[in-house]
N, C-alpha and C positions, 0 to 999 in steps of 0.2 A: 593539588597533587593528583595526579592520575594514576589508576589502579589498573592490574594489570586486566582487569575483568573490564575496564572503562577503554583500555587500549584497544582489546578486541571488538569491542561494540564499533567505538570510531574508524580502526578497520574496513570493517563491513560497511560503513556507511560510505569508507572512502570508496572501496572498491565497486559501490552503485552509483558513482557521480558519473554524470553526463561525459567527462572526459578522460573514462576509465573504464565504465561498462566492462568490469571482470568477473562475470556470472560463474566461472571454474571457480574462478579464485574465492570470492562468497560462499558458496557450496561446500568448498573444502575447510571452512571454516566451522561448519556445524558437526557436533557428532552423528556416528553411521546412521541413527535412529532419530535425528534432530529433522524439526518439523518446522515449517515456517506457516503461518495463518493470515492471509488477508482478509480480515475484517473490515466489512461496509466495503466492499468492491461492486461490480456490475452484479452478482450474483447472490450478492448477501455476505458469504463467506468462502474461500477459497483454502485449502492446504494444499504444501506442496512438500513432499520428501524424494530424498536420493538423488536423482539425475534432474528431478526437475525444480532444486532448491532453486537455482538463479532463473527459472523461469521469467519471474516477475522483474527481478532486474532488466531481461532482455526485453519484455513488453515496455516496464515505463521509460527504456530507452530510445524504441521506438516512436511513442508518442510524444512525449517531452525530449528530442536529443540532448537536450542541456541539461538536462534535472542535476537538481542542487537538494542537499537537503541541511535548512539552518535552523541549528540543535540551538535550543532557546533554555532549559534547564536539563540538568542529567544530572540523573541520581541513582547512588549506588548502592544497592541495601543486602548485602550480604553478597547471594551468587546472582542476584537481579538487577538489570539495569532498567531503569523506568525515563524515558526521553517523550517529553515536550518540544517540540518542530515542527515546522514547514516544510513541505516537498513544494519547489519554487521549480520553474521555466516556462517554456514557450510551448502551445501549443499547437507544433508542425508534423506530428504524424496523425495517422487516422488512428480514432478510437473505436475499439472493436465490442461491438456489444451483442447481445444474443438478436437482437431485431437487422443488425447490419452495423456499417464501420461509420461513426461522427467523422467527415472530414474536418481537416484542421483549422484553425481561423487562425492563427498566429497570435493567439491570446495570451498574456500574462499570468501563469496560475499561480497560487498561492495559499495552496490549500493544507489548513491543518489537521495535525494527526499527531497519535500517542502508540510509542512505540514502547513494550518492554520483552526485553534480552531476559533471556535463564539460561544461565551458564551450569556447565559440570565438567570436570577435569580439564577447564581451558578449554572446552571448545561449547561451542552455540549448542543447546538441548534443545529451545523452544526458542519462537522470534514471533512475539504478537503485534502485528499491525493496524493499527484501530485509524483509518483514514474515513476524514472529512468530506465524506462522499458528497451529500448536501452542497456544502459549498463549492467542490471540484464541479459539480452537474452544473452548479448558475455559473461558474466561471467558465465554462466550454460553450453555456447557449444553450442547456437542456435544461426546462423549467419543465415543473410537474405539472402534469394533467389532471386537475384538480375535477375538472368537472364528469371527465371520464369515469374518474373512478368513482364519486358518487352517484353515477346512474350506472356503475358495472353494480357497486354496493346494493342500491336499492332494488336492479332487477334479482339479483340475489339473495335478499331479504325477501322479497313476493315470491320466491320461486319456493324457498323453506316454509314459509307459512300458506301457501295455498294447500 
């Protein structure tokens, strides 16, 4: 049985599907003061309020055109929705990062994330998205620069103690 709190979540989810992209329609979903959170993005973390709640909708529409997202457990705990899921498609746009844009390879992504919904008088208060950055980065073809950063570390350790 689906709750009317579990309605709204699926919603939102519908209205970010690849063949839907309704970033108004998402936004108007949250209350006036409702904040959306991307956690683990290119930046660390991201919030976004008021006019630019569907931001992130129009970006991962951009890069993923097809983005799907397949809700694996959903769970409703009072005014909280707590979602286990995949953001699934292709990736055919460029990815924008603070160094410059990944072009696309046409790759299959399949990267997990945990999403929970906080609800208040029926509409969206908070919307925390905890995405599988790690994995999205090896499924685009960006592997870590392991050795970089222990000779950034270590000139950095010598610079403190000289």
């Amino acid at each position: 049985m689906t709750t009317d709190i579990e309605a709204l979540v699926r919603r939102a989810y519908h209205l970010a599907e690849g063949d839907v992209l309704d970033a108004q329609g998402f936004a108007e979903l949250f209350t006036e003061d409702g904040v959306f959170n991307g956690i683990g993005g290119v930046t660390g973390q991201e919030s976004y309020r008021g006019e630019h709640l569907g931001d992130v909708i129009i970006w991962m529409g951009s890069f993923l055109p097809d983005v799907h997202r397949e809700l694996h457990r959903v769970n409703v705990l009072g005014d909280v929705v707590a979602i286990e899921l995949s953001i699934q498609g292709t990736f055919l746009g460029p990815f924008d990062t603070p160094a410059g844009a990944i072009q696309p390879t046409g790759a299959s992504l399949d990267i997990p994330t945990a999403d929970f919904w906080y609800v208040r008088d029926g509409k969206i208060q908070e919307f925390n998205c905890h995405i599988g950055t790690t994995t999205m980065f090896a499924q685009i073809g960006v592997l870590p620069d392991f050795a970089s950063a222990i000779a950034a570390s270590a000139t950095e350790g010598k610079s403190a103690s000289d």
